[in-house]
C-alpha positions as CSV (number, residue, x, y, z in Angstrom):
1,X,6.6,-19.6,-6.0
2,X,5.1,-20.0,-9.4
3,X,7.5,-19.6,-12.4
4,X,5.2,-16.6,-14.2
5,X,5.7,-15.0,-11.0
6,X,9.3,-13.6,-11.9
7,X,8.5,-12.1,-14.8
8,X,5.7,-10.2,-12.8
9,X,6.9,-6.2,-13.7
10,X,7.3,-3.7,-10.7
11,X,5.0,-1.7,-10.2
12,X,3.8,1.8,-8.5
13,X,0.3,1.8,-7.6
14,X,-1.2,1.0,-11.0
15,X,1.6,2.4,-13.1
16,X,4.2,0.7,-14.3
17,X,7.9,1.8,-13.2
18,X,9.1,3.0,-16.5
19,X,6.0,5.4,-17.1
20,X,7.1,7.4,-13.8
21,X,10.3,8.4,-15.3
22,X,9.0,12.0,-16.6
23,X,7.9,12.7,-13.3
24,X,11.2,12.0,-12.2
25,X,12.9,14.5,-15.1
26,X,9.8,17.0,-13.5
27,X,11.8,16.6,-10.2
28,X,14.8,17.5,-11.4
29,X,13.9,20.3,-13.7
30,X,10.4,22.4,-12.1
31,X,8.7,24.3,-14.1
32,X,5.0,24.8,-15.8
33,X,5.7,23.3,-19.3
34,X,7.7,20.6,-17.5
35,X,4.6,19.8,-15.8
36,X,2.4,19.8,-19.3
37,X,5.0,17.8,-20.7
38,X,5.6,14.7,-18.3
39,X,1.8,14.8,-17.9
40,X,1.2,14.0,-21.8
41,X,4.2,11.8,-22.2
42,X,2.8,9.4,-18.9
43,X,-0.7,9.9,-20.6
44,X,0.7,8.4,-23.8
45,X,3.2,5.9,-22.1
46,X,0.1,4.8,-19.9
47,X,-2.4,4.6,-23.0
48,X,0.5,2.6,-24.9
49,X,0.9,0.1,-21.6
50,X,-2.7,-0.6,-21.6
51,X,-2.9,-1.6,-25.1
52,X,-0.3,-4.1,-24.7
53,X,3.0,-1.8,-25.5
54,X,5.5,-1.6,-23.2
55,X,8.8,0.8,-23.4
56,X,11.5,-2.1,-24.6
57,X,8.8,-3.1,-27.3
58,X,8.0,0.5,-28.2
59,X,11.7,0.7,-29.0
60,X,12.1,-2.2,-31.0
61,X,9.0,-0.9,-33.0
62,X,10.5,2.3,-33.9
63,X,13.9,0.4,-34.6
64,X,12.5,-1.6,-37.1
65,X,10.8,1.6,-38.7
66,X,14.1,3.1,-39.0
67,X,16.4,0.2,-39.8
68,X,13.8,-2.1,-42.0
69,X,13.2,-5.8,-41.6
70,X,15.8,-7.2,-43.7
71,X,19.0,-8.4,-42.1
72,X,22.3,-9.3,-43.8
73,X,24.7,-12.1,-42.3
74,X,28.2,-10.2,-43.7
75,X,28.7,-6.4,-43.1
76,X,27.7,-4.0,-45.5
77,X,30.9,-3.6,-47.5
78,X,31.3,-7.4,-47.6
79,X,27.8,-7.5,-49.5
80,X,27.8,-10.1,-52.5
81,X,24.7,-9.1,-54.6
């Protein structure tokens, strides 16, 4: 077996396992704007995936938004400026 082969992601059909998880929240809780909603969220999760973006990189983006790019070595109340 090749070594790119265990880095292969599992997958359902065409979609990737992580974009079925609102279908599995729709399971759990039925109703018609639970439908609307895990439709668009797997519509943009899917859109995301096909332009390269999976769900552990989407959360690192938005971490970085929130947090910044700078990183300090001591703790905040150590800080020498």
């Amino acid at each position: 077996m090749a070594r790119n082969a265990y880095s292969k992601r599992v997958k359902f059909f065409i979609f990737d396992t992580i974009i079925l998880i609102p279908l599995l929240i729709l399971v759990i809780l039925p109703s018609l704007t639970m439908v609307y909603i895990s439709l668009i969220s797997i519509a943009i999760l899917w859109w995301l995936n096909t332009k390269g973006l999976d769900l552990n990189m989407l959360s690192r983006k938005c971490r970085v938004l929130l947090i910044g790019h700078l990183r300090y070595i001591r703790p905040s109340w150590r800080k020498d400026l």
